[in-house]
BATOR-934954 format. One line per field, with one value per residue (C-alpha): residue number from 1; x, y, z; chain. Coordinates in steps of 0.5 Angstrom, whole numbers, plus 2048, in hexadecimal, padded with zeros to 3 digits. Each point is the difference from the previous one (the first is absolute). Example, Ala and Ser with C-alpha at 12.3 -4.5 7.8 and 13.67 -1.06 7.14 Angstrom:
BEGIN
num c(1,2)
x c(819,802)
y c(7F7,807)
z c(810,7FE)
cadena c(A,A)
END
This chain:
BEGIN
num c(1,2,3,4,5,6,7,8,9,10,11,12,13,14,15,16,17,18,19,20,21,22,23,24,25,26,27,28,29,30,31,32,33,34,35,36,37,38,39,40,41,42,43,44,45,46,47,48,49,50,51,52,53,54,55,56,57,58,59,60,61,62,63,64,65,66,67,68,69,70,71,72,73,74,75,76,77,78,79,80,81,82,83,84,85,86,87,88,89,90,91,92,93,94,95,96,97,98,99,100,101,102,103,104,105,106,107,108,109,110,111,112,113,114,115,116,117,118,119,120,121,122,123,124,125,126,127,128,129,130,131,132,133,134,135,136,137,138,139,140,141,142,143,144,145,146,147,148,149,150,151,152,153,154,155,156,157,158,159,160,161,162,163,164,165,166,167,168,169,170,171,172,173,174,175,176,177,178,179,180,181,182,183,184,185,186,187,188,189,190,191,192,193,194,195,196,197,198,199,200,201,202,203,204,205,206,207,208,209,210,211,212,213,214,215,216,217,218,219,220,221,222,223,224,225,226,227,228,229,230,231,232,233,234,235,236,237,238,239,240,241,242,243,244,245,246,247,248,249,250,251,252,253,254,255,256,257,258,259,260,261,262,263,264,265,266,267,268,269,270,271,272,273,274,275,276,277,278,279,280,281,282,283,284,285,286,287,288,289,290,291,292,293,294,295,296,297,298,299,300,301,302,303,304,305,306,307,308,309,310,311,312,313,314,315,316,317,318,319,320,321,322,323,324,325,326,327,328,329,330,331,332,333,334,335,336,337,338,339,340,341,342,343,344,345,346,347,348,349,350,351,352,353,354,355,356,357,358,359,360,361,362,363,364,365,366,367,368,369,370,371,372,373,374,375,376,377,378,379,380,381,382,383,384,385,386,387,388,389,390,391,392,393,394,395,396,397,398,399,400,401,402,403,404,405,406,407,408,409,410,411,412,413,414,415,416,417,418,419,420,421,422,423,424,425,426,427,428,429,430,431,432,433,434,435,436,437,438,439,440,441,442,443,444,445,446,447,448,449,450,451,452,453,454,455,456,457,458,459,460,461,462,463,464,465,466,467,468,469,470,471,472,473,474,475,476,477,478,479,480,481,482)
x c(7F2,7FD,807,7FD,7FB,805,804,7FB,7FF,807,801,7F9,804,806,7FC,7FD,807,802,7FA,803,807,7FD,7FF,808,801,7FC,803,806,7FE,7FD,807,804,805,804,7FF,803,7FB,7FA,802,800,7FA,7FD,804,7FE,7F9,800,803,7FA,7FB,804,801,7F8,7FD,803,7FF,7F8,7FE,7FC,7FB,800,7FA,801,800,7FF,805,801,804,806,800,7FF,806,804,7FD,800,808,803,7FB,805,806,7FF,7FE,807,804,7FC,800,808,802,7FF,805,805,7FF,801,806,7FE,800,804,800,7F9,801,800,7FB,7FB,802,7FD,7FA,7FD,802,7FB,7FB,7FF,800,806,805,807,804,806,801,806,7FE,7F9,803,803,7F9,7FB,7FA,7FC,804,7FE,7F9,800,803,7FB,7FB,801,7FE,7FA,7FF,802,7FC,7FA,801,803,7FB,7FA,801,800,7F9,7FE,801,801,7FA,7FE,805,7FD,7F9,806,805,7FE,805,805,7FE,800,807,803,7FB,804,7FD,7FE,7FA,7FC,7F9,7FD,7FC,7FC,7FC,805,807,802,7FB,804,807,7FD,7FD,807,805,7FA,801,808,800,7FB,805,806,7FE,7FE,807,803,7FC,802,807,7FF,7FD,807,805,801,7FF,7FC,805,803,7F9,7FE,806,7FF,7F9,801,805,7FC,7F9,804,803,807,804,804,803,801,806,806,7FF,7F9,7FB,805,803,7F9,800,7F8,7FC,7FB,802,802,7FA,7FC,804,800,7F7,800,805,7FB,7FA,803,801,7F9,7FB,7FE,7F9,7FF,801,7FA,7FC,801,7FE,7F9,7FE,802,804,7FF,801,807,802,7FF,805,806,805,7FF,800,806,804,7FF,801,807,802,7FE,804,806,801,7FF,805,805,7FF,801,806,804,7FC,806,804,7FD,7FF,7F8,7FB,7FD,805,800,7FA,7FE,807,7FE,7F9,803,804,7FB,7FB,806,802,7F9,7FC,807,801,808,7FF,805,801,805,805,7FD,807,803,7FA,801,7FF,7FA,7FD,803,7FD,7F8,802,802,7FA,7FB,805,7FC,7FA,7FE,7F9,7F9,7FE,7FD,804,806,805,805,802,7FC,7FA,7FC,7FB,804,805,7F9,7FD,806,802,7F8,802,806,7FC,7FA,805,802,7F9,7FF,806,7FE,7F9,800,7F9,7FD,7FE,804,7FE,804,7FB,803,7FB,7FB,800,803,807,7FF,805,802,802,803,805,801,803,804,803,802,803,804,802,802,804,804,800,803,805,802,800,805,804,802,801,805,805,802,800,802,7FC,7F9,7FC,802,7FE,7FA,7FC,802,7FC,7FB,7FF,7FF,7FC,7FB,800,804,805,806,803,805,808,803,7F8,7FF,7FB,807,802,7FE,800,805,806,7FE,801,7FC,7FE,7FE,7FB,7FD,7FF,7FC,7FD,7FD,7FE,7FD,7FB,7FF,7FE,7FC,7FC,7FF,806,7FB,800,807,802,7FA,803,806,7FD,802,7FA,7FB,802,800,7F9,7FB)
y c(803,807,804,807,7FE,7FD,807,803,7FD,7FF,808,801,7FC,804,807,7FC,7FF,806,803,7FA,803,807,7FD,7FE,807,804,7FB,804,807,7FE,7FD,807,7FA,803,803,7FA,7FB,805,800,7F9,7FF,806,7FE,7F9,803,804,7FA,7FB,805,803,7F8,7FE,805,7FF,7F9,800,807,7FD,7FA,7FB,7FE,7F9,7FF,7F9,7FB,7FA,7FB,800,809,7FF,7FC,805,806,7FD,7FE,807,804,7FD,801,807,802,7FD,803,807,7FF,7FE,808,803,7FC,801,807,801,7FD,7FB,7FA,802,7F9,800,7F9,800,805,7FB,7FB,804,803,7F9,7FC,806,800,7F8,800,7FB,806,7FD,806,802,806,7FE,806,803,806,802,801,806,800,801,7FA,7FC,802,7FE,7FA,7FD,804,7FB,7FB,803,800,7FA,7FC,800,802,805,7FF,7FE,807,803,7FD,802,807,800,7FB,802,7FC,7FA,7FC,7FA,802,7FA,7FE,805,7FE,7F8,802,804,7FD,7FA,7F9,7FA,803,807,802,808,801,805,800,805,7FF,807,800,7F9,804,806,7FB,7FC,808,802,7FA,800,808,7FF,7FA,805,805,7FB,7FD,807,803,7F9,801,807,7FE,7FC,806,801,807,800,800,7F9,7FE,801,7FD,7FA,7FF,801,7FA,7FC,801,800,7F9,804,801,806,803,807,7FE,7FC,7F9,7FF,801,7FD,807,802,7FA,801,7F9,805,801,7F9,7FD,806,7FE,7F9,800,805,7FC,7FA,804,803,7FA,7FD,801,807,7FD,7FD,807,802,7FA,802,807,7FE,7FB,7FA,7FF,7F8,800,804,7FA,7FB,802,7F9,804,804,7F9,7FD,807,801,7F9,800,807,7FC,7F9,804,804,7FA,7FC,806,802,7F9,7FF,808,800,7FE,806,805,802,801,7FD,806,803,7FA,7FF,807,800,7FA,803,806,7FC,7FA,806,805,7FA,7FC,807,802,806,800,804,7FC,800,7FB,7FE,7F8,7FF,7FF,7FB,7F8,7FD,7FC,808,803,7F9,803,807,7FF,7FB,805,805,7FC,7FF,807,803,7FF,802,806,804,805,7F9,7FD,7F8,7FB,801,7FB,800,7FC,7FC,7FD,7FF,7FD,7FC,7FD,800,7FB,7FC,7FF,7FD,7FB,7FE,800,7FB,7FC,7FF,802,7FF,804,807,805,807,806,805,807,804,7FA,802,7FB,803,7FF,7FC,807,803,7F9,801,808,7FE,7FA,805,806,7FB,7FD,807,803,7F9,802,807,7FF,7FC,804,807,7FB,7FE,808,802,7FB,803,805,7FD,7F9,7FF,7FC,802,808,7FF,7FB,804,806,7FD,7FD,808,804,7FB,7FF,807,800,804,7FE,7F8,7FC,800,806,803,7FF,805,802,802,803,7FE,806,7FC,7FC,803,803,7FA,7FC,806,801,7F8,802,805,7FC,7FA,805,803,7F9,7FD,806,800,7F8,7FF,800,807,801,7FA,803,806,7FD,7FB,802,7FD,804,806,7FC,7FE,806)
z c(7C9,802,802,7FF,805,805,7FE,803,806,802,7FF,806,804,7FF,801,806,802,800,805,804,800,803,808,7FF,7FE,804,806,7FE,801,807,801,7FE,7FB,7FC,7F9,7FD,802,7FE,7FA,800,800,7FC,7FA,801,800,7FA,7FC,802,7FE,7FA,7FE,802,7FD,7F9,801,801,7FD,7FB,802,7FC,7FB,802,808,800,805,7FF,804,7FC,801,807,802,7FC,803,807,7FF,7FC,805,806,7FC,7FE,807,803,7FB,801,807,801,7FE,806,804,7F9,800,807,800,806,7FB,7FB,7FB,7FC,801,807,801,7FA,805,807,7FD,7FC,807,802,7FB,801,807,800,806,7FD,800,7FE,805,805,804,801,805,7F9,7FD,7FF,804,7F8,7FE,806,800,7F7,801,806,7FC,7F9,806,801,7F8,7FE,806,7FC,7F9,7FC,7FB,805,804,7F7,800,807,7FD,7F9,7FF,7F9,7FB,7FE,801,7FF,805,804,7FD,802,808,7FF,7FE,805,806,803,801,7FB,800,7FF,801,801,807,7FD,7F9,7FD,800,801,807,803,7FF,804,805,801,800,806,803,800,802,806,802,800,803,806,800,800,806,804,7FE,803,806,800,800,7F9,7FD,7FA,7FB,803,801,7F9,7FD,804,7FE,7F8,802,804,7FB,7FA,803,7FE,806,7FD,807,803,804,800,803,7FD,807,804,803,802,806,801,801,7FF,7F8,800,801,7FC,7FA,801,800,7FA,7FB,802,7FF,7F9,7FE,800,7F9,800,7FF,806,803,7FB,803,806,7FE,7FD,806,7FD,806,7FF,7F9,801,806,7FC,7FC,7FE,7FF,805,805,7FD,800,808,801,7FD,803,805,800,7FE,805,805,7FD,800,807,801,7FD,802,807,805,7FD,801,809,7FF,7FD,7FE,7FC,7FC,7FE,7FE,7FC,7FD,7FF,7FC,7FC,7FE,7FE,7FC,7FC,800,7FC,7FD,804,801,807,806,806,802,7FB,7FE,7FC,806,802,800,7F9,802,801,7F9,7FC,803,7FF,7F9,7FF,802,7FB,7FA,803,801,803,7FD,7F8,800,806,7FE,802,7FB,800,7FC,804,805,7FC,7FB,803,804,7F8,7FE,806,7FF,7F8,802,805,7FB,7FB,805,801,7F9,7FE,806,7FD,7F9,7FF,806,7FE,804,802,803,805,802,805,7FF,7F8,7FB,7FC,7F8,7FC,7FD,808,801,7FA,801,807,7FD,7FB,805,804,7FA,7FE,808,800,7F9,801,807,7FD,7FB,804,806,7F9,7FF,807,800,7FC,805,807,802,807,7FD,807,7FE,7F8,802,805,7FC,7FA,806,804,7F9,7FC,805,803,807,800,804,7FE,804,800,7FD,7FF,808,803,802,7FA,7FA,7F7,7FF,800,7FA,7F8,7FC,7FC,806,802,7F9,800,807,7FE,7FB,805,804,7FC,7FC,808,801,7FA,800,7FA,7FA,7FF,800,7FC,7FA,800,7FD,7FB,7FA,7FE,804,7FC,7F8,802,7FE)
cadena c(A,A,A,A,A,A,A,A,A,A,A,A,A,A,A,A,A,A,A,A,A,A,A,A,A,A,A,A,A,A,A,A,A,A,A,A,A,A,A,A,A,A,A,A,A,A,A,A,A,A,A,A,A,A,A,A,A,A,A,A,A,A,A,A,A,A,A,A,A,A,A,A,A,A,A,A,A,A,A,A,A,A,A,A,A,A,A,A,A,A,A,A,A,A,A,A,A,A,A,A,A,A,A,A,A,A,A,A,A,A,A,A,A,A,A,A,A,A,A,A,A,A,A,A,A,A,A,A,A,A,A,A,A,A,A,A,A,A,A,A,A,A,A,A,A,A,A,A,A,A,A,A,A,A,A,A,A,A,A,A,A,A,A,A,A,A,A,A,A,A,A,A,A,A,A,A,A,A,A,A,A,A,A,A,A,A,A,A,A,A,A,A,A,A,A,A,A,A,A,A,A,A,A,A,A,A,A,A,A,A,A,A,A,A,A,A,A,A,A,A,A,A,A,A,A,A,A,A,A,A,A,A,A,A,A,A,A,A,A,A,A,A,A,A,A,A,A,A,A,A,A,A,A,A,A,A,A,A,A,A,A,A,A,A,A,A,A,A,A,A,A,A,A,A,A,A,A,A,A,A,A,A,A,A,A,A,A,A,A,A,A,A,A,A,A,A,A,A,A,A,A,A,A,A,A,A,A,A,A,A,A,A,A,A,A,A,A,A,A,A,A,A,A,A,A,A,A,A,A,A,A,A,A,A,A,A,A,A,A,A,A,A,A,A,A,A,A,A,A,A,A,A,A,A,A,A,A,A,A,A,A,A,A,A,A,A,A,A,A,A,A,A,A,A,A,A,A,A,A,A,A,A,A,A,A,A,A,A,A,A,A,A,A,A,A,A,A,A,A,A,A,A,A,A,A,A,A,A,A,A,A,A,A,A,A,A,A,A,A,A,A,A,A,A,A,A,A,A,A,A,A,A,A,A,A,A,A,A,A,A,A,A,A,A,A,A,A,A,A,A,A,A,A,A,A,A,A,A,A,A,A,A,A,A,A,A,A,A,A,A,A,A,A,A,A,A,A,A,A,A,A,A)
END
């Protein structure tokens, strides 16, 4: 275990924080807050880069990274940047419980948009602007913005990305490691800043529209005013937003395809077809089945348009309470809670690309125990899926199942609904945000004890870095093994 080399990355991270946390600050000023919330972030800033720079002052001898240092370095840098980024929100008295403020600013971090916060009226525009902008960081990758930047850690810090990058499989778009996270931020960045002049156009100011965007790219969903976008009774935003959760829950790399001519070879993308075609079908059953109580038409499918795209990619953004919709509607909802958008977006779930192989895994296996002797091989994107990928997604769908479970067995304790407790599991595991029951897009996760949010600060930063990450980093075993 290399941990003076995972020392010093994590303490880059934590001085690149600390230049994060200046627009917040700056945000502040521009806002004319009070003395107390400057000094939250300006305490906070000079802590990270005290902290950041003991931690990295000397470079270490042996930057080697390997699998095992990636995962660690992945799930501490996640952890930290939480743990740091909580204190504005303590300091300025507007979330005062640290565990409360942890809560808020992993659900961030990891795009997931639960909130513990009952009241957005009672929140600092800074603090507004921080908590969708860890949306915008988080979308991403902490550490594929750090290799963006920072890129001259290791010549093994694939690793680090493979542990970080969502999806059953990674491969770089670029030769260099560091040239594919410049390439994936440029992509992201331009998509924001066309989102924001959209919402513009739609009336916003420009520090709603901001926010909204990092929630939108990010796939977060954190909103500015109460009632998520409900109060804004634009169509015009509605569909803005409904479009960009979609566009962002789509492989980046099939935007940089696009980019360099290769627009059949983006289009002829599985997943891609398979997601549109269930957003598709989804939206069709549940106009269907809620059509006769809404007066128009209209409204209903653009309702059921935002609220498939908000669920489908994990955002959390809602327009209409679908907790008062009729089961059949909720059972697809909470469906699509689990599938997520494509491998390789800034989305939660499972990821289609895995529930496709896994379905084409199961199906496999009959055909095989049907006919023992006949020779079965499983294609994805016309190229045939290796024994080793084949038992990688059995294995993550083994350890989602247990893992699940176990965080359902925890929250148990401390409510007696089972809808409130499973789809709070559901919502922050795979990155949504709001749940059903007593977690509804009505309401929010403040109500539930200390303990219940540690647990779902766990799950969502297990859901957004794809379980392993975490699960290594508390093995005892990763830390006996030299």
């Amino acid at each position: 275990m290399n941990k003076k080399m995972i020392s010093f990355v994590i303490g880059k991270i934590l001085i690149l924080e600390a230049g994060l946390m200046l627009l917040p600050l700056i945000i502040s000023f521009l806002y004319k807050e009070d003395i107390l919330h400057k000094m939250s972030y300006g305490i906070v800033i000079l802590l990270l880069l005290a902290v950041g720079f003991l931690m990295s002052i000397k470079v270490p001898a042996d930057k080697n990274i390997q699998g095992r240092e990636g995962f660690v370095i992945v799930s501490l840098s996640w952890i930290f940047m939480s743990a740091f980024g909580a204190l504005p929100f303590v300091i300025s008295k507007e979330i005062p419980s640290f565990v409360d403020a942890f809560f808020e600013v992993v659900s961030g971090f990891t795009t997931t948009g639960s909130s513990i916060i009952p009241d957005l009226t009672k929140i600092s525009h800074s603090n507004l602007f921080w908590r969708s902008f860890t949306h915008f960081v988080g979308g991403m990758g902490v550490l594929v913005l750090a290799l963006a930047i920072l890129p001259k850690y290791s010549p093994t810090s694939v690793y680090v990305m493979k542990a970080e990058v969502p999806g059953p499989t990674f491969g770089k778009i670029v030769s260099k490691l560091s040239s594919t996270a410049r390439v994936l931020y440029k992509i992201y960045t331009v998509m924001t800043i066309v989102l924001i002049i959209l919402l513009l156009f739609g009336g916003l100011n420009l520090f709603e529209a901001s926010l909204l965007a990092f929630g939108t790219a990010g796939t977060g969903g954190f909103g500015v005013r109460n009632g998520s976008i409900l109060p804004y009774h634009s169509a015009y935003i509605d569909v803005v937003l409904s479009i960009g959760m979609l566009v962002f829950g789509v492989n980046f790399n099939v935007y940089y395809f696009i980019l360099i001519g290769k627009v059949k070879e983006a289009l002829n993308n599985e997943e891609l077809k398979y997601y549109l075609l269930i957003v598709f079908i989804s939206i069709a059953l549940i106009v269907a089945n809620i059509s006769k109580s809404y007066s128009s038409i209209l409204h209903c499918i653009r309702d059921v348009l935002f609220s498939v795209s908000s669920v489908m990619t994990t955002t959390g953004y809602s327009t209409a309470d679908f907790g008062k919709w009729p089961l059949f509607s909720q059972v697809i909802l909470l469906i699509l809670m689990f599938f997520g958008a494509c491998a390789g977006s800034t989305a939660g779930g499972l990821k289609i690309s895995r529930v496709i192989l896994m379905i084409k895994i199961h199906f496999a296996e009959i055909r095989q125990m049907i006919s023992p002797n006949r020779v079965i091989s499983i294609s994805y994107e016309d190229k045939p899926v290796s024994l080793k990928m084949q038992k990688s997604i059995a294995v993550y769908f083994v350890v989602y199942a247990i893992v699940f479970m176990a965080m359902l067995l925890l929250i148990s304790f401390s409510t007696d609904d089972f809808l409130t407790a499973f789809s709070a599991v559901a919502a922050t595991f795979n990155n949504i945000g709001p749940g059903l029951g007593k977690v509804g897009p009505a309401y929010s996760f403040a109500n539930l004890n200390d303990f219940s949010k540690v647990v779902l600060s766990f799950a969502m930063l297990a859901g957004r870095l794809e379980i392993f990450p975490m699960l290594i980093l508390f093995s005892p075993l990763t830390w006996k093994l030299k």
